[in-house]
Backbone as CSV, one residue per row, in Angstrom:
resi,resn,N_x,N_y,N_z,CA_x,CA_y,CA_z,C_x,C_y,C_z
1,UNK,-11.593,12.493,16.870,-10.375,11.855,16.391,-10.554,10.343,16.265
2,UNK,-11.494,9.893,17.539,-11.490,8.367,17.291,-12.280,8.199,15.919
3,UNK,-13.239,8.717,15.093,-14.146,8.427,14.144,-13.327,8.514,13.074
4,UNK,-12.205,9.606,13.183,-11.111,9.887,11.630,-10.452,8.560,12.232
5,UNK,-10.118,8.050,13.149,-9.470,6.534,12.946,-9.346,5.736,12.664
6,UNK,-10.750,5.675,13.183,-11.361,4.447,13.012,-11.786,4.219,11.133
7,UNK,-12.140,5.249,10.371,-12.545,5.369,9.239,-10.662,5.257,8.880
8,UNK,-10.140,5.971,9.150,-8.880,5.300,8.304,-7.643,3.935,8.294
9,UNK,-7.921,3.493,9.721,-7.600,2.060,9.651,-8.399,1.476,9.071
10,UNK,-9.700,1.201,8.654,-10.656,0.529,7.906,-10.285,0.530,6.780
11,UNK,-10.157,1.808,6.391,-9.840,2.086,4.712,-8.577,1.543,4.527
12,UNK,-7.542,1.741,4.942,-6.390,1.480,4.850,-6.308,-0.284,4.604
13,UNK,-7.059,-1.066,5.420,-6.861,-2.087,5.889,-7.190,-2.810,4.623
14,UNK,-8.711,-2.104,3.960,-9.630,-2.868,2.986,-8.284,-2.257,1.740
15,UNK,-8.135,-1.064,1.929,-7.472,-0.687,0.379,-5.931,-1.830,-0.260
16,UNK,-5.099,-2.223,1.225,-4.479,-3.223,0.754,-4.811,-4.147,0.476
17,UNK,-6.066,-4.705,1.261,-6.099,-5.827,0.249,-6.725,-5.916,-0.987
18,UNK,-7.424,-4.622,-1.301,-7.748,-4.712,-3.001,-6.688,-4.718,-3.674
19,UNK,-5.406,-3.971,-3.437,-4.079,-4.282,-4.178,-3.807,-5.621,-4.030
20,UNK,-3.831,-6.649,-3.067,-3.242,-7.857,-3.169,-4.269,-8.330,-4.386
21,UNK,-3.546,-8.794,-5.483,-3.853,-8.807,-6.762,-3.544,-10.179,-7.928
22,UNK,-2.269,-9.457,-7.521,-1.000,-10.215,-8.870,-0.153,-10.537,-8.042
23,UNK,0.552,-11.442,-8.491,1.968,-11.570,-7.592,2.935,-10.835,-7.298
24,UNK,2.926,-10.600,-6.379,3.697,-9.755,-5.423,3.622,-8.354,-5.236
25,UNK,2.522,-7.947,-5.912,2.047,-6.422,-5.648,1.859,-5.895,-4.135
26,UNK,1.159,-6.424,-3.381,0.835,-5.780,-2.289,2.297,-5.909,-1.143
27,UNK,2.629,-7.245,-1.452,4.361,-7.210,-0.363,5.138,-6.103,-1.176
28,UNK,5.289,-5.784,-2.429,6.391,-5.224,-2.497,5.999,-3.504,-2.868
29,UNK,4.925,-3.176,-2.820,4.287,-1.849,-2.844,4.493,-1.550,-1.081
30,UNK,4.264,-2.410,0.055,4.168,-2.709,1.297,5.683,-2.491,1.413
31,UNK,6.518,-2.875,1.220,7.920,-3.336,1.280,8.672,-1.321,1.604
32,UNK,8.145,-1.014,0.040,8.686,0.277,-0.024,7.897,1.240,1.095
33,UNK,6.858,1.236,1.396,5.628,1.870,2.495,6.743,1.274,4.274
34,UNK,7.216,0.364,4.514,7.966,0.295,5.497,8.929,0.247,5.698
35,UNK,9.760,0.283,3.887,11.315,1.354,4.299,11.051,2.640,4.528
36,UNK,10.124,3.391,4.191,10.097,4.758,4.613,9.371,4.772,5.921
37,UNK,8.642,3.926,6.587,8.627,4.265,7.683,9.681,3.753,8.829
38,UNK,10.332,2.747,8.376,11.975,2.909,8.999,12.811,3.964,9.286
39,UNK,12.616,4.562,8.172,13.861,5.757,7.998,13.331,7.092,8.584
40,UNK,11.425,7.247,8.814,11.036,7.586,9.750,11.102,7.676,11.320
41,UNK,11.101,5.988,11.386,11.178,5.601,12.972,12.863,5.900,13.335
42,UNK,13.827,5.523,12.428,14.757,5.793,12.726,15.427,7.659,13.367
43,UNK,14.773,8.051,12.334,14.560,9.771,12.833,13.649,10.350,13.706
44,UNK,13.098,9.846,13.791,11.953,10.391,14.572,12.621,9.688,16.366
45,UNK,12.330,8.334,16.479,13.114,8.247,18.047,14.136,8.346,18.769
46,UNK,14.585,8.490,19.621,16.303,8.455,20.268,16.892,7.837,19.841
47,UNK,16.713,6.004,20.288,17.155,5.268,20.204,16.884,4.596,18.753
48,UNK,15.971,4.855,17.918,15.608,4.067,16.190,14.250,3.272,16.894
49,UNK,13.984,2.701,18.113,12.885,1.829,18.666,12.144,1.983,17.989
50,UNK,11.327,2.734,17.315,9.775,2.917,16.551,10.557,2.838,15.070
51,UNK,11.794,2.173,14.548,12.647,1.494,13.598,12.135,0.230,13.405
52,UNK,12.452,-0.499,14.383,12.075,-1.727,14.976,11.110,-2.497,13.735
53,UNK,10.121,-2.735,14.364,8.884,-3.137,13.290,9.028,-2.983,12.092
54,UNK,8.620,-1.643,11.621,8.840,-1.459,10.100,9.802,-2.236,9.750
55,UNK,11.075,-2.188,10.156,12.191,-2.695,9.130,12.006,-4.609,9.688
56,UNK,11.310,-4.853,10.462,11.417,-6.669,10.254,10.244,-6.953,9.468
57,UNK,9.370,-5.860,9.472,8.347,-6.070,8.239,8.974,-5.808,6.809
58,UNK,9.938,-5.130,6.668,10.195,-4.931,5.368,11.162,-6.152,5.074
59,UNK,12.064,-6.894,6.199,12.644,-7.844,6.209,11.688,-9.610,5.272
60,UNK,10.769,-9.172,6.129,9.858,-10.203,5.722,9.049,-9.983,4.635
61,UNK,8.526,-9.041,4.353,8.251,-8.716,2.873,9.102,-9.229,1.860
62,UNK,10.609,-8.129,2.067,11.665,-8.464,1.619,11.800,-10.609,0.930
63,UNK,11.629,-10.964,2.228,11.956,-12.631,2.258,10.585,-13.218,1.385
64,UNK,9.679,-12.738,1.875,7.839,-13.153,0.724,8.611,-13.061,-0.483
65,UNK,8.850,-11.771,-1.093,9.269,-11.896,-2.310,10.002,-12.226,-2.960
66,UNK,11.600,-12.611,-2.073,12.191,-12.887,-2.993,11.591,-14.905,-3.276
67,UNK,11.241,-15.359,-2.230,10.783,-16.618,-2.310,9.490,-16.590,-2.930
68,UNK,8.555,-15.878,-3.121,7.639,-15.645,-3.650,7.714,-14.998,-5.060
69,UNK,8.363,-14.858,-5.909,8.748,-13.930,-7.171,8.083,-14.716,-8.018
70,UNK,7.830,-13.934,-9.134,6.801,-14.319,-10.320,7.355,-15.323,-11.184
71,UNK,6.377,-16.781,-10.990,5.094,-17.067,-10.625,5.171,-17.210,-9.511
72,UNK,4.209,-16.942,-8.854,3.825,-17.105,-7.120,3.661,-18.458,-6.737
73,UNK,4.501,-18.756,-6.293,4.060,-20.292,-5.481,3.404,-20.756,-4.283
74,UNK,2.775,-19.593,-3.739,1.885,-19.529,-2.640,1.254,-17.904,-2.517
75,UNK,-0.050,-17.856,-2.318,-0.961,-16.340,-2.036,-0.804,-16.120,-0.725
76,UNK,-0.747,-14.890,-0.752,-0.638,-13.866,0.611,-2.088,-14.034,1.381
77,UNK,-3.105,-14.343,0.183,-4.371,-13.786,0.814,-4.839,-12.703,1.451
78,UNK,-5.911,-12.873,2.196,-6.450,-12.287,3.061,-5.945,-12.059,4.735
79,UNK,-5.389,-13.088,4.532,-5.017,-13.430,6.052,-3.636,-12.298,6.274
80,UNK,-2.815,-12.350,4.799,-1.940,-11.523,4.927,-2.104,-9.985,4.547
81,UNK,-2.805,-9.751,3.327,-3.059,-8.380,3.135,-3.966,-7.759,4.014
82,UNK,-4.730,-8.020,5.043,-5.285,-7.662,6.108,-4.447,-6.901,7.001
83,UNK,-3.773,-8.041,7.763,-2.255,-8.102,8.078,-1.672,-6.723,7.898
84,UNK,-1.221,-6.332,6.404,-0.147,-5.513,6.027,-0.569,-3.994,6.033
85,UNK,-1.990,-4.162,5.694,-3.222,-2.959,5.703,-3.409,-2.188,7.483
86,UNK,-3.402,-3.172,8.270,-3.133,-2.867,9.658,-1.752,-2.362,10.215
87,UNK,-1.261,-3.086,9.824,0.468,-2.616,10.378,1.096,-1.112,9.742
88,UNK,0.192,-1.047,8.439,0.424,0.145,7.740,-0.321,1.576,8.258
89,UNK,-1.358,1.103,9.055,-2.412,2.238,9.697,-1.832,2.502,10.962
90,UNK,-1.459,1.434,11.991,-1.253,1.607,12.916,0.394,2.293,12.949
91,UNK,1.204,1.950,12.286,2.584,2.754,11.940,2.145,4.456,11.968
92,UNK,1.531,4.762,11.315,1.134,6.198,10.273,0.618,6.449,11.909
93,UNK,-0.030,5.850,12.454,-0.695,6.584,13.856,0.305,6.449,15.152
94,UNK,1.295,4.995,15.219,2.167,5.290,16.374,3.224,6.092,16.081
95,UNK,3.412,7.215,14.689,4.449,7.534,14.586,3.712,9.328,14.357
96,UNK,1.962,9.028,14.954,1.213,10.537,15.245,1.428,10.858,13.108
97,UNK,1.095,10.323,12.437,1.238,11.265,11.512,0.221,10.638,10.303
98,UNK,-0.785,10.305,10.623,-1.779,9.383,9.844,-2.104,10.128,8.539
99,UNK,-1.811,11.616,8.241,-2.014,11.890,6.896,-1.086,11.913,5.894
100,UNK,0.215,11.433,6.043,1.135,10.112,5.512,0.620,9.746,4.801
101,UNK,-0.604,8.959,4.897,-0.449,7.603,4.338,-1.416,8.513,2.792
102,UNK,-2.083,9.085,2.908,-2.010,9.733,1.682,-1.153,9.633,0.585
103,UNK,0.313,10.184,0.771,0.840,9.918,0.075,1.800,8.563,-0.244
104,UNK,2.178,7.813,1.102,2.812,6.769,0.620,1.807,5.622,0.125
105,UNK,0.721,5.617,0.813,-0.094,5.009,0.586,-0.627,4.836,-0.883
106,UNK,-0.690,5.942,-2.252,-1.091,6.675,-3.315,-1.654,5.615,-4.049
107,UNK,-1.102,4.135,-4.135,-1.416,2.811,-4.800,-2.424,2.740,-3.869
108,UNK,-2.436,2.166,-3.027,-3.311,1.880,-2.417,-4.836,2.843,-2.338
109,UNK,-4.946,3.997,-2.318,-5.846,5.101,-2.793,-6.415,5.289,-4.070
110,UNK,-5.270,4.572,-5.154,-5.511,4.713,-6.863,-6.155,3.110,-6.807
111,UNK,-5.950,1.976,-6.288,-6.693,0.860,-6.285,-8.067,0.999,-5.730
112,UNK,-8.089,1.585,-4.785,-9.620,1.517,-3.818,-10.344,2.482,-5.038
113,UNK,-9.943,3.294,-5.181,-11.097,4.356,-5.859,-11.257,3.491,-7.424
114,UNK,-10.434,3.419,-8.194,-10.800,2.427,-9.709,-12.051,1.290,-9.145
115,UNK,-11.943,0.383,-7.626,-13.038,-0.169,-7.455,-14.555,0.602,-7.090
116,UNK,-14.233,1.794,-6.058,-15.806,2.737,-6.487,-15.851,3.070,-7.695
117,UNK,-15.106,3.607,-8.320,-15.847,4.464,-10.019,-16.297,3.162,-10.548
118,UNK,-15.892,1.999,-10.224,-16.655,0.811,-11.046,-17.943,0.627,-10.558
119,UNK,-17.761,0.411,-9.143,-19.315,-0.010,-8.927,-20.352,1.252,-9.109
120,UNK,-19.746,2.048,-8.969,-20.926,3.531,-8.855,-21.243,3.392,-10.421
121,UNK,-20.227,3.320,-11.294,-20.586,3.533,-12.761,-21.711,2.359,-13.407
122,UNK,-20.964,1.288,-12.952,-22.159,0.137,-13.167,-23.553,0.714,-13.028
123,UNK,-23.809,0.826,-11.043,-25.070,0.901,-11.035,-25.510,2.410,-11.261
124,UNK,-24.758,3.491,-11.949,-25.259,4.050,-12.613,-25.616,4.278,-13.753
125,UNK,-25.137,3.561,-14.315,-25.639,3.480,-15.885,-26.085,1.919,-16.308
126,UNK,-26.333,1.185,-15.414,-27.192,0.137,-15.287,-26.610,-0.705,-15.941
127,UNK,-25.404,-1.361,-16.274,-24.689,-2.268,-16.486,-23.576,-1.781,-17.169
128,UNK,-23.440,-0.241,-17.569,-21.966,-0.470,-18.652,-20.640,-0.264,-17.140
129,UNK,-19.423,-0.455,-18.085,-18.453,-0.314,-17.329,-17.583,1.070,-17.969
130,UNK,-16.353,1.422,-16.584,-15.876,2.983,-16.279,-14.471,2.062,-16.894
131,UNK,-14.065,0.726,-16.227,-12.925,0.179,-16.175,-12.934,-1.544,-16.828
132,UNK,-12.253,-1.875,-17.542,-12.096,-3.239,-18.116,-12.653,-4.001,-17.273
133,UNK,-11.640,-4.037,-15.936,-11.880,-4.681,-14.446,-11.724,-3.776,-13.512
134,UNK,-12.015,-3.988,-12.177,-11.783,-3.357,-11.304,-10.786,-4.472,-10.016
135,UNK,-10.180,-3.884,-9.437,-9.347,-2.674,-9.165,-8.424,-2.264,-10.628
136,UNK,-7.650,-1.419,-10.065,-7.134,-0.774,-11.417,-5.912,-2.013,-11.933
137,UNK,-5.330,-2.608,-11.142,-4.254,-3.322,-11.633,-4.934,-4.824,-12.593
138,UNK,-5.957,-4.895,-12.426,-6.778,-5.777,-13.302,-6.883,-5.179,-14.722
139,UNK,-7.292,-4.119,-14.626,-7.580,-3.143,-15.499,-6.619,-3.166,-16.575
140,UNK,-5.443,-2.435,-15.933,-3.951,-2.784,-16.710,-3.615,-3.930,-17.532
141,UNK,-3.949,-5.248,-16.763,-3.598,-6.663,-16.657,-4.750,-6.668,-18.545
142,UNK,-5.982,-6.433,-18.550,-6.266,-6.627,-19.615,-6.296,-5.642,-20.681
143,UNK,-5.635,-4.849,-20.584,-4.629,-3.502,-21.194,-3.627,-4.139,-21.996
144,UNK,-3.122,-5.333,-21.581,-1.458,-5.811,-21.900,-0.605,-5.453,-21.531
145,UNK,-1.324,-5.095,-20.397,0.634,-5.154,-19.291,0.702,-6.096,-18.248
146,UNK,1.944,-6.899,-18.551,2.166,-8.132,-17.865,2.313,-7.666,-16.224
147,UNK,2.361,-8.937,-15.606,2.115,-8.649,-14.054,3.796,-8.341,-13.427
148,UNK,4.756,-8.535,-14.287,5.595,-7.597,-13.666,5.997,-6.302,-13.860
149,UNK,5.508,-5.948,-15.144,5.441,-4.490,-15.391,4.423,-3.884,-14.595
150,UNK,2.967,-4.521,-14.062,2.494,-3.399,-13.004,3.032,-3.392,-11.642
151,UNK,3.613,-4.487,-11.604,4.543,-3.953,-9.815,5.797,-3.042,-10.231
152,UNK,6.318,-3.543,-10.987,7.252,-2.334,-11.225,6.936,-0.834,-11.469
153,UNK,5.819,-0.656,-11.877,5.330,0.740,-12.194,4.927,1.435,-10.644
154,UNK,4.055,0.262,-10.041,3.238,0.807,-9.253,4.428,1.061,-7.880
155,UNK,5.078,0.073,-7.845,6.697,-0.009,-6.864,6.913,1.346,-6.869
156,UNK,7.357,1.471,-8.218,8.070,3.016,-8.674,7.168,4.442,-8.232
157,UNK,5.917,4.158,-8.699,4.953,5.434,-7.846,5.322,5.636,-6.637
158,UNK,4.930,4.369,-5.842,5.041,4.344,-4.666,6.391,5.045,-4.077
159,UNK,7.325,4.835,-4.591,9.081,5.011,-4.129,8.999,6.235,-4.106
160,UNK,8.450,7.166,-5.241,8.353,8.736,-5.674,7.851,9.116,-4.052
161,UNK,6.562,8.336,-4.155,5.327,9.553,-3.276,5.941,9.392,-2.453
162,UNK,6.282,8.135,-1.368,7.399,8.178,-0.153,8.428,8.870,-0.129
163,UNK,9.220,9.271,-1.404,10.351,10.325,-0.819,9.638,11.830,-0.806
164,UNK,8.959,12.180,-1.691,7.768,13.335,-0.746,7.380,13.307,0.041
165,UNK,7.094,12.577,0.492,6.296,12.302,2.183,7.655,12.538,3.243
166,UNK,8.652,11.610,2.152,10.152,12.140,3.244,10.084,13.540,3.587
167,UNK,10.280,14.582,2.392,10.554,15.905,2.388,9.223,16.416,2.983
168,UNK,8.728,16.252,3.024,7.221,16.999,3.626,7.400,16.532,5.278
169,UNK,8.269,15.478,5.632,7.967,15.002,7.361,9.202,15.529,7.757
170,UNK,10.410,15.603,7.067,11.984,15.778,7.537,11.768,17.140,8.268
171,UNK,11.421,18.311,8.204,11.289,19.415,8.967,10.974,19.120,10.663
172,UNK,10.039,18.014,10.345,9.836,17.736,12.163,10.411,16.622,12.738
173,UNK,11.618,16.310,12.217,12.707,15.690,13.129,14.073,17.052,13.653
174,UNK,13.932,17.469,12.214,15.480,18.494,12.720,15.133,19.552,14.099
């Protein structure tokens, strides 16, 4: 169990920050990933306590973006999508349910992998490319879709796969 952990806080950790991208992709893909684990923690404990976190993270997300909205007047970086990649692994595990993040996670899984099929494709075919750019929201970006149409899209995935993840977890609160 420690090796599936350890391999999925890693992944988790690196996959947000390949989404931190464009402005405001990774807070507000993040944003929707810790209202549903609110509404988790809220069901899942007696008291809402494992509520707690998630929702002052989504608070502060919440506050990044709206002060942060496109154009970005300051980057999240590393320092922060690290950050959000952790809090997102360790949630999915203090709330025992780490194959979650599968699905809320789904951006974050569709970003990491567009960056392997790039590099594998590169050095397999010895310089051509699979993708414009890599990660995928780059990709898009020289597609012609502006940088608020891919948070809005990718927001919107995200919102879907989390209320599945709702219906797929709600059986083990009732």
């Amino acid at each position: 169990y420690m090796i599936f952990a350890a391999f999925v806080i890693v992944g988790c950790v690196n996959a947000v920050n390949l989404t931190d991208g464009i402005d405001g992709l990774a807070a507000s893909v993040t944003f929707v990933v810790m209202a549903f684990f609110t509404v988790a923690g809220v069901l899942w404990s007696t008291y809402g306590i494992q509520a707690l976190f998630p929702a002052a993270m989504a608070g502060g997300l919440a506050a990044f973006f709206v002060y942060n909205h496109h154009p970005a007047k300051c980057f999240m970086g590393d320092t922060g999508s690290l950050f959000l990649g952790g809090a997102v692994a360790a949630l999915a595990f203090a709330m025992d349910m780490p194959l979650v993040l599968i699905l809320v996670g789904i951006i974050y899984i569709l970003e990491t992998l567009s960056d392997i099929i790039q590099v594998g494709y590169f050095k397999a075919t010895h310089g051509k490319r699979f993708f414009k750019m890599a990660p995928l929201h780059h990709h898009l970006e020289r597609c012609g879709w502006s940088e608020v149409k891919i948070v809005t899209v990718f927001v919107s995935i995200t919102a879907v796969f989390c209320l599945l993840a709702y219906y797929g977890i709600r059986g083990r609160y009732l």
